[in-house]
C-alpha positions, 0 to 999 in steps of 0.5 A: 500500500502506497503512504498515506502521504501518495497523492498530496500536494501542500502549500501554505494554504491546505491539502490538494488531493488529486483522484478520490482515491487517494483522499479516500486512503487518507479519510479510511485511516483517519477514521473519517467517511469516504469523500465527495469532490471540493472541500472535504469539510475535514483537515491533514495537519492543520491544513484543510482538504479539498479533493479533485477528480483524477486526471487519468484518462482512465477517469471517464465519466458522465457525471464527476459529483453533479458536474459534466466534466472535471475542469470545473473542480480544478477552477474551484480549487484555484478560486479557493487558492486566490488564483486568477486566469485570463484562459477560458476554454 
């Protein structure tokens, strides 16, 4: 089994974990409930969590939590973060 810590990205600002999975790894062994995409509601060492969808191509569906792609995950996340862009699709 891969460490807790596989999957993770910090900064100063929280806990990016990037497929469900590995949230779902961490959640299990912190006793807490599988998670849902966006912002877990619960913490990695002080730091707040939010989780996106996989970038796999693997990680092909119709629906990723009530959104019709996983773009929109990734922007949510750079909302929370204070990061702004000019890019549109």
């Amino acid at each position: 089994m891969p460490p807790a810590s596989a999957g993770i990205r910090r900064d100063s600002n929280g806990v990016a974990f990037a497929s469900k999975t590995a949230a779902q790894g961490v959640a299990r062994a912190l006793g807490l409930r599988r998670p849902q995409l966006g912002e877990a509601g619960w913490e990695v060492g002080g730091a707040p969590v939010f989780v996106l969808p996989g970038t796999s191509g693997a990680n092909q569906r119709r629906d990723y939590d009530g959104r019709v792609d996983r773009l929109s995950w990734w922007r949510d996340l750079a909302a929370l973060a204070g990061v702004t862009s000019t890019m549109r699709p």
